[in-house]
N, C-alpha and C positions, 0 to 999 in steps of 0.2 A: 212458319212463324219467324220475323226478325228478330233478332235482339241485340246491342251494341254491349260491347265489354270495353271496360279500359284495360289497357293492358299493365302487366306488372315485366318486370324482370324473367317474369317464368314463361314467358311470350317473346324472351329472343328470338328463339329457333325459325318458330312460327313466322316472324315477324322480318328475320332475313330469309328465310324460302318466298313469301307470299311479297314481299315489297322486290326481289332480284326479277321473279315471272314479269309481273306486275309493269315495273320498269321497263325491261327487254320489250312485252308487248308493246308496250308506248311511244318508247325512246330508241330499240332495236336499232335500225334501221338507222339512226340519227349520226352516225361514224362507224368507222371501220369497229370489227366484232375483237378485235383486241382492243381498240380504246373503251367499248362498252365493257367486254370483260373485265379489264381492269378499273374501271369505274365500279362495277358490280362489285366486284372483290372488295373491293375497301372501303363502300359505302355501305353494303348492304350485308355484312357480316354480323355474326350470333355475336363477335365480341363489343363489335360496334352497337349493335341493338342493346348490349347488356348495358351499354355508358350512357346511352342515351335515355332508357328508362329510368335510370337511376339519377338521374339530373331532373330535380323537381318541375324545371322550367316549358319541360317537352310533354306533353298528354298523346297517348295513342291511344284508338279505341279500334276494335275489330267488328268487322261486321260478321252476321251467320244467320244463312237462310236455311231452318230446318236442320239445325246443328252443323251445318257448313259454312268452313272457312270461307267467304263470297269476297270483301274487300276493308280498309283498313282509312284510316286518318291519322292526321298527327297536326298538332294545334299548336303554337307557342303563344301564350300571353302575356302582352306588353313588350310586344316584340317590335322595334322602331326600324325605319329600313332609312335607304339615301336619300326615296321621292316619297316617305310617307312621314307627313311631320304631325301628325295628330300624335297624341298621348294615348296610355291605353287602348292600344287597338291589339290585333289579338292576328297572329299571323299562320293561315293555312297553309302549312307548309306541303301538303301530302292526302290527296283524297282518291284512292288507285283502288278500282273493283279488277276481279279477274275476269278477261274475257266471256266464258261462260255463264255474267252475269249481265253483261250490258244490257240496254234496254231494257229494262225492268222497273226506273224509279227507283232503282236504291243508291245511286248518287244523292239523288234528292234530296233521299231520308237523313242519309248521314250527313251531306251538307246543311240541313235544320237543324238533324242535332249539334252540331257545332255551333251554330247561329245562339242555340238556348244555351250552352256551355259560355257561349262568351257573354252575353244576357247577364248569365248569374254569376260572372268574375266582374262584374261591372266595367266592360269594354266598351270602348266608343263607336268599334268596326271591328272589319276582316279586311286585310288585305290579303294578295297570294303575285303567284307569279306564273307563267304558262309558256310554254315552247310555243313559239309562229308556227308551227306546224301540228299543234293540235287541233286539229279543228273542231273535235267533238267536245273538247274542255271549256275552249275560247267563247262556243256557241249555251255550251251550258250556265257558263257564267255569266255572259251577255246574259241571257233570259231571269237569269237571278237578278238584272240591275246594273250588274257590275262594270266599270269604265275603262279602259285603260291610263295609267296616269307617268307610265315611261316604259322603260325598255335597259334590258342589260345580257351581257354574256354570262349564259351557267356554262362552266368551265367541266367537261369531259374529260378531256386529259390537259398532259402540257400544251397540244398543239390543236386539239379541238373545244370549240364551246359553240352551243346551240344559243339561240336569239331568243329571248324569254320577253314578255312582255308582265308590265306590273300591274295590276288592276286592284281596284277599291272598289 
């Protein structure tokens, strides 16, 4: 059985263990294991998580297959970017399964259910952004529709940033 939860506050922990894995699997490899570490550290921390839940602006929801942690989203609505000039569009910031689940269709799931989530805040889209070297995200999203509409550096450290592409 699936089931999606939002998360609250009481889903830091959860929420920095399951997004640090999550990331490493992804992005690992993406710079030296001290620039990811300390990327990891400062992003994906239980205090961090605690700030970010409590800023009404961020929605996380978890996923769980069979009462397992499986993978997680995070949504901002009406969140405007550099190359997205529509109103009300609704920005995927974060849709990370753990390994153990891939190939399953439950990207799928939770990428719908974000789709009806911004449906019912009355959004106009989804925009998001992807590493060039995802290729399994890049191809997911293609299949969803999705375009590419620019390109930018996500910043790793002072002296690293990975090549992101924007899609709509």
């Amino acid at each position: 059985m699936h089931k999606i939860v939002k998360s609250t506050v009481k889903d830091a922990q959860l929420l920095s263990k399951l997004s640090a894995e999550t990331f490493i699997t992804t992005h690992g490899h993406s710079a030296t294991k001290k620039d990811i570490g300390n990327y990891v550290a400062k992003n994906f921390s239980e205090e961090h998580f605690a700030l970010e839940l409590l800023d009404t602006k961020n929605e996380y929801h978890l996923f769980y297959v069979d009462g397992t942690i499986a993978g997680y989203s995070k949504i901002v609505f009406n969140q405007e970017s550099l190359v997205i000039v529509a109103k009300n569009v609704t920005y995927m910031s974060r849709l990370y399964f753990l390994k153990a689940f891939y190939g399953l269709g439950l990207g799928k799931e939770l990428f719908n259910f974000n789709i009806s989530l911004a449906k019912k805040n009355n959004q106009a889209g989804i925009w998001l952004a992807v590493w060039v070297e995802n290729s399994r995200a890049i191809s997911f999203y293609k299949k969803k529709g999705f375009k590419k509409v620019g390109s930018y550096d996500f910043p790793i450290s002072e002296t690293h940033s990975n090549p992101n592409m924007f899609f709509i």
